[in-house]
C-alpha positions, -999 to +999 in steps of 0.1 A: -640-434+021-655-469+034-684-461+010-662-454-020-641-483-014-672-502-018-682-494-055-678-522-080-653-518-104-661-515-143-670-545-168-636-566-172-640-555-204-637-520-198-614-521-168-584-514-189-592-484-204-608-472-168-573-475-153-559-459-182-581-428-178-575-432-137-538-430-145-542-402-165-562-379-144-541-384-110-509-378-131-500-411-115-469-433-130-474-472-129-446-493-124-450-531-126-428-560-115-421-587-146-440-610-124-468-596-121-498-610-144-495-599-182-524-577-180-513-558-159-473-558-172-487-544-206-503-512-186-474-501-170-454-473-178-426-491-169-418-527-163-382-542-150-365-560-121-357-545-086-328-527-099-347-511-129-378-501-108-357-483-081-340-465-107-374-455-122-387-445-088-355-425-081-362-401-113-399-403-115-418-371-127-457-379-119-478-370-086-489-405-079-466-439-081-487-468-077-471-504-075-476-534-088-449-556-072-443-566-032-446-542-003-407-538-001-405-527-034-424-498-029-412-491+004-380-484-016-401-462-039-418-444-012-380-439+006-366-420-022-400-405-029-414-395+007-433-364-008-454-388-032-481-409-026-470-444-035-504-464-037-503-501-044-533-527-052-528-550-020-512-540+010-508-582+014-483-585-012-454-590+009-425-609+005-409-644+018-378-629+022-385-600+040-411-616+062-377-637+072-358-612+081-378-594+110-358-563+121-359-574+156-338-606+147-311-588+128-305-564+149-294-587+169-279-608+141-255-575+136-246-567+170-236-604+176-208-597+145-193-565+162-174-544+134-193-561+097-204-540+072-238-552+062-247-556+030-282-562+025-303-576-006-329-552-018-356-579-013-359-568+031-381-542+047-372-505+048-362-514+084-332-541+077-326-516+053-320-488+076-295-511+094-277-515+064-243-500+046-255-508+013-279-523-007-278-549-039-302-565-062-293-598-080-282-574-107-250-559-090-249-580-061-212-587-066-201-557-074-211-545-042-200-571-024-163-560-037-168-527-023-166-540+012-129-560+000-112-563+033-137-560+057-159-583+077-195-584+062-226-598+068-252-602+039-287-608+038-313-621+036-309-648+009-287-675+016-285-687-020-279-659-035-254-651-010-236-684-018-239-673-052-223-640-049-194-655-023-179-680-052-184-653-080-169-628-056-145-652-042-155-633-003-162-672+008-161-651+043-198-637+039-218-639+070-248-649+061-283-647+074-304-676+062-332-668+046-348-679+010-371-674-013-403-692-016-403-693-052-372-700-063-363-726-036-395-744-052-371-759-082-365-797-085-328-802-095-342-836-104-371-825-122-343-799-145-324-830-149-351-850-166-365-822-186-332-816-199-326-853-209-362-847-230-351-815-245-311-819-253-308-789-273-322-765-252-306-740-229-309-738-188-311-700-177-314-697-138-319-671-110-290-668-083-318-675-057-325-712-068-309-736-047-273-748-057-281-784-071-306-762-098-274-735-106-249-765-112-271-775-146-276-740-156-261-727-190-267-687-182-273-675-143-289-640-137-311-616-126-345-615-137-335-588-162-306-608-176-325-638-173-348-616-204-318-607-217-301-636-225-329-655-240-339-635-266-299-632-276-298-669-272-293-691-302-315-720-284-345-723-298-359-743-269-353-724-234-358-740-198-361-712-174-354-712-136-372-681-117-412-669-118-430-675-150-441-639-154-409-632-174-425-658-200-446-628-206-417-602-221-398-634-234-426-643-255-430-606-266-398-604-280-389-636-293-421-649-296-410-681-319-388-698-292-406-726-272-402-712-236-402-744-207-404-739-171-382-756-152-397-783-127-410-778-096-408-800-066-443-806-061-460-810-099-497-810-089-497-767-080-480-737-097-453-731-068-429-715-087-455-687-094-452-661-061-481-657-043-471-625-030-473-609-070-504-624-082-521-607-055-521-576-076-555-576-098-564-555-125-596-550-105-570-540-072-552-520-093-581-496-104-600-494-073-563-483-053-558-455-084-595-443-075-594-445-038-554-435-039-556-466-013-537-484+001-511-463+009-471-475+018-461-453+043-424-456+061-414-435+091-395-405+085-364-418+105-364-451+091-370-436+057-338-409+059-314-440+074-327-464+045-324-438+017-287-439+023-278-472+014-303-475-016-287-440-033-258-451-029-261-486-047-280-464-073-249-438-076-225-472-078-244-490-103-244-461-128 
């Protein structure tokens, strides 16, 4: 296998139509994050948030998934798929939030609040997610936060979106384990502020993981889905938008006549607000792991039973 890992990979110009004919002989389904690079978004068989990708995993009918997102989103894959190989183009592509949320740590961060439910955001390792009650993606966060009315509960591992989800919720309660995304915590509230004075007319749309200064001058505030959503139903013509700029991709497919801006960054002289995680996945990655069927996510069986609870049931709620 070290050997075959070694081949070069086609021509740039051909590579395309060699993962094509890859995907086509292993039977294989590719599902792509929207911020992953455009050339890859436009091979996929399906592209979508972490809501719509679970959902794809959950009813997929191929013999290979492979992955082009972070690790933890196909861990969830793998979890309700454990008889399918779920490949993926670099094992690397991992995930600030996760990383910050060790299982170690919040296992200890549960027992220390005897009797919560824990709610915990999709973006975590199949491990926090075996410790949890439920799972949510920006998408239904609140809704499932309502589920738990009553009751103590802790939610992680974003503490923006968590704040988020408590005033929209009204649970102010929420015990919260402070993590954050490296992307979205990038945005300049100060920057928006400017931008917007230069472009009056257009229209703020803003991911529930920016920080709270950044939500307070948004118009529209979604997921990444909704975030699409809205602005190609907007009737701005000029759009500043406030999460990774992969989604300009399926904006500009749609509407491709609106002027699409992304909002500032705190540092202007590198791309932060791009992950790093995402953009690890290379069209060159992604057909040498469909011809090697490596790397391979793997999760351990009892982990992998424990966290499929949690994610089916989200799934079965947000029907």
């Amino acid at each position: 296998m070290a050997a075959e890992a070694a081949l070069p990979s086609p021509p740039a110009g051909e590579l395309e139509e060699a993962i094509l004919a890859l995907k086509r002989e292993r039977r294989a389904v590719l599902l792509a994050h929207y911020y992953q690079e455009s050339e890859v978004q436009d091979l996929a068989d399906v592209v979508g948030d972490s809501l719509a990708l679970a959902r794809a995993a959950q009813r997929v009918d191929a013999d290979v998934i492979v992955f082009c997102g972070v690790h933890f989103m196909a861990e969830t894959a793998k979890i309700l798929n454990p008889d399918k190989p779920v490949v993926v183009p670099d094992l690397d592509a991992g995930c600030s939030l996760a990383d910050g949320c060790p299982a170690d740590a919040f296992r200890e961060f549960v027992e220390s609040h005897a009797g919560a439910r824990v709610l915990s955001y999709i973006n975590c390792s199949a491990e926090v997610k075996a410790m949890s009650d439920l799972i949510c993606t920006s998408s239904n966060a609140v809704q499932m936060v309502r589920v738990f009315d009553g009751q103590p509960l802790i939610f992680a591992p974003d503490r923006h979106l968590a704040r988020y989800v408590a005033r929209e919720s009204g649970r102010e309660d929420l015990i919260v384990w402070p993590g954050s995304c490296v992307v979205h915590e990038q945005f300049s509230a100060r920057g928006l502020a400017e931008l917007r004075i230069r472009h009056p007319d257009a229209e703020v749309l803003a991911h529930p993981e920016c920080e709270e200064a950044v939500l307070d001058q948004a118009d529209f505030i979604g997921s990444t889905t909704r975030i699409i959503e809205r602005a190609v139903a907007s009737p701005a013509k000029t759009l500043i938008i406030a999460t990774e700029d992969g989604v300009f991709h399926e904006i500009g497919r749609r509407v491709p006549e609106k002027v699409l801006l992304q909002a500032p960054g705190m540092d202007e002289s590198c791309a932060c607000n791009r992950c790093p995680y995402m953009r690890l996945n290379t069209l060159e990655k992604l057909h040498r792991c469909l011809r090697d069927l490596e790397p391979q996510v793997t999760v351990p069986e009892e982990i992998r039973a424990r966290a499929a609870v949690p994610i089916e049931r989200m799934l079965e709620l947000s029907r």
